[in-house]
C-alpha positions as CSV (number, residue, x, y, z in Angstrom):
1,X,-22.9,32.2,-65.3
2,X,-19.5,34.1,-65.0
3,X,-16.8,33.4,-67.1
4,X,-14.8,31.3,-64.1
5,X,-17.9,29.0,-64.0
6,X,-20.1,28.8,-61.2
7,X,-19.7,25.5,-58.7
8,X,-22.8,24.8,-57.1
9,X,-24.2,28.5,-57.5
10,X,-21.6,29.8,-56.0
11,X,-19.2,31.8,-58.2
12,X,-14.8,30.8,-57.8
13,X,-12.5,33.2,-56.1
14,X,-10.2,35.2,-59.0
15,X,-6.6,33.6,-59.3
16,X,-5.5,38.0,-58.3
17,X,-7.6,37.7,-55.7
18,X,-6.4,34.0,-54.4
19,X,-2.8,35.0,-54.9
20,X,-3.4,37.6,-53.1
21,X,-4.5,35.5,-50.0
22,X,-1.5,33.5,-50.4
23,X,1.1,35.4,-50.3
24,X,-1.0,37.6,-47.1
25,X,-0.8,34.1,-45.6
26,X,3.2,33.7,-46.3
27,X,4.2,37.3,-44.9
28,X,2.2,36.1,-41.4
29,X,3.6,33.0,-41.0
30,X,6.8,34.7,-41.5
31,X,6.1,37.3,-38.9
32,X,5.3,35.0,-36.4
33,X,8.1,32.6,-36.8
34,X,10.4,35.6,-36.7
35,X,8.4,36.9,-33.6
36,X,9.4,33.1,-31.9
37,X,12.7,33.0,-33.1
38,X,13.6,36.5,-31.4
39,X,11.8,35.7,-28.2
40,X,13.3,32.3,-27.2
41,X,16.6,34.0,-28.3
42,X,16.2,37.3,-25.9
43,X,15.9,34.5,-23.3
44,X,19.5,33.0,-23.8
45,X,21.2,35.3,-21.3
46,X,19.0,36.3,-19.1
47,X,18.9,32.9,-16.9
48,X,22.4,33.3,-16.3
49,X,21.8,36.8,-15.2
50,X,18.7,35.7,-12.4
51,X,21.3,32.8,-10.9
52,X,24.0,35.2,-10.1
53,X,21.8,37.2,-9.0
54,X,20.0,34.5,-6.8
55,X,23.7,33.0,-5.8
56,X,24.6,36.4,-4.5
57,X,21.0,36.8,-2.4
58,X,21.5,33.3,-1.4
59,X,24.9,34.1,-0.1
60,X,23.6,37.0,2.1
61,X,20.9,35.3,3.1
62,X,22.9,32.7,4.7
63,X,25.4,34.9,6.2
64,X,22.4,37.1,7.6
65,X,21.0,34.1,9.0
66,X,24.3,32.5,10.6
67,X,25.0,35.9,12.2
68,X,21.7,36.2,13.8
69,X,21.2,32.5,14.7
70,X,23.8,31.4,16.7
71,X,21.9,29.2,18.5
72,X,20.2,27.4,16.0
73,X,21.9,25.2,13.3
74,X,23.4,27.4,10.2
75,X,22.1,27.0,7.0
76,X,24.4,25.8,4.0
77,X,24.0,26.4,0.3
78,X,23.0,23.5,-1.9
79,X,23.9,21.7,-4.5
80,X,21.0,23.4,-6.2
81,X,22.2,27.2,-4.7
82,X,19.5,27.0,-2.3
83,X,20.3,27.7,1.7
84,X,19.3,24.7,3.9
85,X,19.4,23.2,6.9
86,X,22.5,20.9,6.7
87,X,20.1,18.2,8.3
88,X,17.4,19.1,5.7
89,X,17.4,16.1,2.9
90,X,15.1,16.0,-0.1
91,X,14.8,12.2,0.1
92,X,11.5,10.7,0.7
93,X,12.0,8.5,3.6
94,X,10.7,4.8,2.7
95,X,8.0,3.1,4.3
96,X,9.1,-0.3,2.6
97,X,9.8,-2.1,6.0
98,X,7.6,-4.6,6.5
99,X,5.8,-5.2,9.9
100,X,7.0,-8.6,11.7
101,X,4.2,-11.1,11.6
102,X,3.5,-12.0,15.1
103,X,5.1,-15.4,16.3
104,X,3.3,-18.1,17.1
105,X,4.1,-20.6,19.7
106,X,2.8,-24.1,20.9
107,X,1.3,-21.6,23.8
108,X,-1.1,-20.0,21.7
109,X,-2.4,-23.1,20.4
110,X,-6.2,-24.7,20.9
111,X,-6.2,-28.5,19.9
112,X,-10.0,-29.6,19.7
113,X,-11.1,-33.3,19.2
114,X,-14.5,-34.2,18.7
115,X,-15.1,-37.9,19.2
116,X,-17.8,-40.2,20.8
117,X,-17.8,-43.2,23.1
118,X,-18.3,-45.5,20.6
119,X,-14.5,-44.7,19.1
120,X,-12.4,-44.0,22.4
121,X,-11.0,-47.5,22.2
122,X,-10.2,-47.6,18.4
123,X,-9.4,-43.7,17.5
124,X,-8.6,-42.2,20.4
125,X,-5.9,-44.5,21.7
126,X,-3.8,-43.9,18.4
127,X,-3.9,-40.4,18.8
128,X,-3.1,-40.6,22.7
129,X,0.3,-42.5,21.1
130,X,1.3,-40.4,18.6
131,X,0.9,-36.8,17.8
132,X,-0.7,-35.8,21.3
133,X,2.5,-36.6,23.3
134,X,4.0,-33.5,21.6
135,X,0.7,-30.9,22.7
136,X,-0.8,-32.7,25.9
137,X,-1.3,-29.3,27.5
138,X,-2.9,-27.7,24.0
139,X,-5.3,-30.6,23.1
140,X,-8.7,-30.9,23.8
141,X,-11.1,-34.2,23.5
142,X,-14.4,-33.7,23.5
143,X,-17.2,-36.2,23.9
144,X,-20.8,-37.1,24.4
145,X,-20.1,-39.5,27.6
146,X,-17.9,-40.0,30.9
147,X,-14.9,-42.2,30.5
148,X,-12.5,-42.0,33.9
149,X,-9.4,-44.2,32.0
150,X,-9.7,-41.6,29.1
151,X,-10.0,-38.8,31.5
152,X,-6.9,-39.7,33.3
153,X,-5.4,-40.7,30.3
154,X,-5.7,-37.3,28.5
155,X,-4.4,-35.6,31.6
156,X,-8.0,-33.9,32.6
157,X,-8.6,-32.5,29.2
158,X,-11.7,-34.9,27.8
159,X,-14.9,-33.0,28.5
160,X,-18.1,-34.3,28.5
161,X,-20.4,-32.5,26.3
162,X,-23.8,-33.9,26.9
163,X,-25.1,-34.0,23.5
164,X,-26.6,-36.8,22.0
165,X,-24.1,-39.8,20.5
166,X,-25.6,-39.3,17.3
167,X,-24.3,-37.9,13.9
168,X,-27.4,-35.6,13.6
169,X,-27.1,-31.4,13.0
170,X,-28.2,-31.1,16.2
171,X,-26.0,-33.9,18.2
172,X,-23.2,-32.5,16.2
173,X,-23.6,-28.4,16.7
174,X,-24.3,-29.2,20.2
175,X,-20.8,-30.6,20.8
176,X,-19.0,-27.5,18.4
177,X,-21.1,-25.0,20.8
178,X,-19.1,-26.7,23.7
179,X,-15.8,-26.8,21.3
180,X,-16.1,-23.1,21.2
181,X,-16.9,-21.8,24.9
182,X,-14.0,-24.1,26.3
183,X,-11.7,-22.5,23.4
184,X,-13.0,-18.8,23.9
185,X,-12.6,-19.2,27.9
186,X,-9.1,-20.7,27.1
187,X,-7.7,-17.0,25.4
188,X,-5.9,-19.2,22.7
């Protein structure tokens, strides 16, 4: 065991040696901060010196250019000492407008009713007094048998579909499968 003591076998640094470290440490630190300070001030003038220098290369740059070009547009010095196009603009053009939605018009309409025989007198008629008076040429009736008063009451437009009068899947897809054809030949 040394006289400093050993910490887990190990024997301690000497306090010369330690203070010796130290102050090695301090001198770097020094160095480099001096080294920093001297660098960013070395820089102070020299920007000043580059933008003459760039103002007076822009300057002949655009008189060059204007001389030679006549028949192009001359260039102009920007705000920012940098020749342009006076046209050129460093705006971002927008694309904020947003596209019309398409208009839609009683035209482009495809009114479908699905009924049966059984209702014509009770259903039907109310609709054939109110809202169908304002889309007679849009609106559709569709139905599982002939009716000629209906027919010439709806102006042509109740089609017989043929299906069965029943509420069944089947009766019931039958008539939609006629619903669609007459609305996909109709281009509404």
């Amino acid at each position: 065991m040394s006289e400093y003591g050993d910490v887990g076998g190990k024997e301690k640094m000497s306090p010369k040696l330690r203070r010796f470290l130290q102050t090695l440490l301090v001198v770097i630190l020094a160095c480099y901060t001096t080294l920093l300070a001297y660098q960013s001030l070395s820089r102070v003038g020299t920007p000043s010196v580059r933008i003459a220098e760039d103002a007076a290369a822009s300057e002949k740059l655009i008189k060059d250019y204007n001389s030679n070009n006549n028949n192009y547009l001359p260039l102009v010095r920007a705000d920012d000492g940098i020749p342009r196009d006076p046209d050129f603009t460093s705006e971002i053009p927008s694309a904020t407008a947003t596209v019309k939605p398409p208009t839609t018009t009683l035209e482009d309409l495809f009114i479908s009713v699905k009924t049966t025989k059984h209702y014509h007198q009770s259903r039907l008629l109310i609709i054939l007094k109110t809202w169908f008076q304002l889309a007679k040429a849009q609106t559709w009736f569709f139905t599982d048998s002939e009716d000629p008063e209906f027919q010439k009451k709806t102006n042509g437009h109740m089609i017989n579909t043929n299906c069965s009068s029943s509420h069944s899947r089947k009766a019931l897809c039958c008539k939609m499968s006629v619903e669609f054809d007459t609305f996909i030949e109709s281009n509404k």
